[in-house]
Backbone bond lengths (Angstrom), bond angles and torsions (degrees), N, CA, C in turn:
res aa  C-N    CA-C-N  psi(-1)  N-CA   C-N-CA  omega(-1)  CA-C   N-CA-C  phi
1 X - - - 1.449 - - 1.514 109.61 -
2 X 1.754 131.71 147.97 0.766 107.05 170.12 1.455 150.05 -88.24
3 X 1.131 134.70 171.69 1.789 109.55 -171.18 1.215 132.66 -41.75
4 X 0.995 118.66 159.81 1.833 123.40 -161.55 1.465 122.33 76.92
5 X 1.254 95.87 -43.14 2.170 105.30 -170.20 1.379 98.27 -69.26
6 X 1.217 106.51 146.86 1.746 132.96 155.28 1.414 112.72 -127.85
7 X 1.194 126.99 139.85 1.332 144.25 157.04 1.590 121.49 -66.87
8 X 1.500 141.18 90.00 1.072 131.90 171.06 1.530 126.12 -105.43
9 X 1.189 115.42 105.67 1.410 126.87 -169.65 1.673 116.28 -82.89
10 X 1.508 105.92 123.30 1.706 82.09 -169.77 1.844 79.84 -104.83
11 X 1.512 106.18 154.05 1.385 117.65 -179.18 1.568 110.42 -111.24
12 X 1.243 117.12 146.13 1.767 102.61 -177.79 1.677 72.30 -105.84
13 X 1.465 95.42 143.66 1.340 115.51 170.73 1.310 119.76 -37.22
14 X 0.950 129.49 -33.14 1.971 137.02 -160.65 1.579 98.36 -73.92
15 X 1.318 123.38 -42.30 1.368 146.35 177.20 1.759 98.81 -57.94
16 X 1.117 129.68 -26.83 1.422 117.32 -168.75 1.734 106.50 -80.18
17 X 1.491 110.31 140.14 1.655 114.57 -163.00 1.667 110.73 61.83
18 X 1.071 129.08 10.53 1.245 113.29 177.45 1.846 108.78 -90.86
19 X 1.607 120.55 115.08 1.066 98.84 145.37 1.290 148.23 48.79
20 X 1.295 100.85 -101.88 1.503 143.24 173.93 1.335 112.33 -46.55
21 X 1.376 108.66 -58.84 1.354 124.00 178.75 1.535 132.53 -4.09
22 X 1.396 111.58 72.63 1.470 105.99 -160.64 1.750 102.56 -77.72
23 X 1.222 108.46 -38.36 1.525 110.28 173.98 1.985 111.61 -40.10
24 X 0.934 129.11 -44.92 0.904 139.36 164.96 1.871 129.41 -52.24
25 X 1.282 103.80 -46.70 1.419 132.23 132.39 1.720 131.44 -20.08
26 X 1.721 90.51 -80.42 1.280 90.06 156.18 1.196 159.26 -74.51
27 X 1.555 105.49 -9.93 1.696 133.16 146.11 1.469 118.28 -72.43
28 X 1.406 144.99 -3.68 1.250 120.85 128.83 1.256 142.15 -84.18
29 X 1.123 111.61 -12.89 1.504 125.65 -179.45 1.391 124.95 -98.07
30 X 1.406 130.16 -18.32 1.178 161.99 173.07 1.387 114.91 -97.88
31 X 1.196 131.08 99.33 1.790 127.68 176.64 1.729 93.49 -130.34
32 X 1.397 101.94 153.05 1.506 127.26 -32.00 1.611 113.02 -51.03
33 X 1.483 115.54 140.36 1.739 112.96 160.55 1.717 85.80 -153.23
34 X 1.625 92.43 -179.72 0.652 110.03 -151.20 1.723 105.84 -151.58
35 X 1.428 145.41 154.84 1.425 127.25 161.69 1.830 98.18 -134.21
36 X 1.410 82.78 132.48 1.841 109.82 177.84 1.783 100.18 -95.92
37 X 1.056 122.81 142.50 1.658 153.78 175.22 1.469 88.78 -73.28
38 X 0.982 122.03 140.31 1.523 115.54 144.04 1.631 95.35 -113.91
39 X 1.817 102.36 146.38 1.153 113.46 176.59 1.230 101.99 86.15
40 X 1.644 132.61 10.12 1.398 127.38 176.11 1.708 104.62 -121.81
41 X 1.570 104.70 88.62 0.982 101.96 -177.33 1.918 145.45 -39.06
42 X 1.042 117.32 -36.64 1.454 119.42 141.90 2.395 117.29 -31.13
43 X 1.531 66.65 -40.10 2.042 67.93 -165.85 1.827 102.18 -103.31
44 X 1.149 104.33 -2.43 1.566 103.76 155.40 1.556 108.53 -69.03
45 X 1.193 104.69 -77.31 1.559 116.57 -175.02 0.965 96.73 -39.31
46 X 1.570 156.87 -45.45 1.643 145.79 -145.02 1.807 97.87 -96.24
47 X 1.385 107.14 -33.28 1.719 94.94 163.44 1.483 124.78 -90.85
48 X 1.529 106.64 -17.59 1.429 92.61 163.78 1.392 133.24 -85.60
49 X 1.778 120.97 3.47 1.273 159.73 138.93 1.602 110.67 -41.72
50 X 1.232 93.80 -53.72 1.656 103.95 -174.30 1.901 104.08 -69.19
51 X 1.414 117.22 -62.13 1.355 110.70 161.94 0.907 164.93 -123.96
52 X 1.971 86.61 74.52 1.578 106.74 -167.87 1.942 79.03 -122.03
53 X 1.370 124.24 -25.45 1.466 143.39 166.89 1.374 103.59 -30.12
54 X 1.764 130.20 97.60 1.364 107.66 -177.41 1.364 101.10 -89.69
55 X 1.613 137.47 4.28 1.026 118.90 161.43 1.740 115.95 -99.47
56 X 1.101 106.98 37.09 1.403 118.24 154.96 1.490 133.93 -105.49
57 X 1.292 139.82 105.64 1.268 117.59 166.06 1.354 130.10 -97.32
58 X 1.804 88.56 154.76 2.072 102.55 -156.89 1.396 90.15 -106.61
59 X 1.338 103.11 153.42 1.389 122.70 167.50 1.597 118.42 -162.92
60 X 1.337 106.10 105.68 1.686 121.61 -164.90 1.178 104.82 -94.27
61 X 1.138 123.10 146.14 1.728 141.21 -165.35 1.609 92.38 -137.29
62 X 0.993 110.14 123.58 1.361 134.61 126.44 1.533 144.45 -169.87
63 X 1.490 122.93 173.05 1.325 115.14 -145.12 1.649 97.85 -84.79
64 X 0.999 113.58 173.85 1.787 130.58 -151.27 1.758 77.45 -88.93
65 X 1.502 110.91 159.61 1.491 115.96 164.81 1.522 108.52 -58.74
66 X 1.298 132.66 -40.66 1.387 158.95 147.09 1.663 105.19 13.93
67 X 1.490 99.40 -70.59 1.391 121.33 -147.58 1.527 85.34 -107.02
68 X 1.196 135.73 -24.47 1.601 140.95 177.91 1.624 95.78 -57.64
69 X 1.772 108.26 -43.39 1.395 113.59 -158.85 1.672 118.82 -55.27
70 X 1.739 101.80 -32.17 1.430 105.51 163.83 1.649 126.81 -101.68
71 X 1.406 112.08 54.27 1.342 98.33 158.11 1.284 116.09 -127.73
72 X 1.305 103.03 154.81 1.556 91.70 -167.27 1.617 132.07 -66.56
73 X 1.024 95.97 -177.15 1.718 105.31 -158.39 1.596 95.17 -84.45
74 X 1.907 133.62 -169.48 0.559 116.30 -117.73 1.794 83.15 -100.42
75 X 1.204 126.10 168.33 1.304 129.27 -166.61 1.513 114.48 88.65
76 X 1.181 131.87 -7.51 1.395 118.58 -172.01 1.539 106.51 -141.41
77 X 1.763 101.03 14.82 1.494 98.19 -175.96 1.751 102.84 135.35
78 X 1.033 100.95 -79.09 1.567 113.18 -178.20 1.048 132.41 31.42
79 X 1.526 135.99 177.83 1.521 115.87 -164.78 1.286 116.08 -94.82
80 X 1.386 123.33 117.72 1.546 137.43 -159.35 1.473 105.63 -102.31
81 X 1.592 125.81 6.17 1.344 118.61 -150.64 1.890 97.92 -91.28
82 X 1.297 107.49 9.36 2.178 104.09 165.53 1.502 102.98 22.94
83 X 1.917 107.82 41.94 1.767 98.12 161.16 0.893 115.95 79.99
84 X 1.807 122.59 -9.08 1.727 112.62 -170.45 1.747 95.47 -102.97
């Protein structure tokens, strides 16, 4: 990556050991990164640290409800996002 950038992945718990796990993914292949817990208080505070940081910039990714609509249900991935 180039200088300055970091990769911070926040993971919803359900995602941890899965497979799938692209967050995991993207912390070996990607340096510097990094993966945040959600719901792990220590790693709440360190992303809400991260963008409350006005000399940090945020940029959130995620996929449209759209593209959520085809993945599979629960066992093969499915949608883990519990409303948040």
């Amino acid at each position: 990556l180039p200088a300055g950038l970091e990769v911070v992945v926040l993971m919803h718990h359900d995602e941890w050991g899965l497979s799938s796990n692209t967050g995991k993914l993207a912390e070996l292949t990607m340096a510097p990164a990094r993966i945040l817990m959600k719901g792990l208080p220590s790693h709440d505070a360190e992303l809400a640290a991260l963008i409350e940081d006005e000399s940090v910039e945020t940029c959130v990714l995620w996929p449209s409800a759209a593209e959520r609509a085809d993945w599979p249900s629960e066992g093969g991935g499915g949608d883990r996002t519990g409303g948040e």
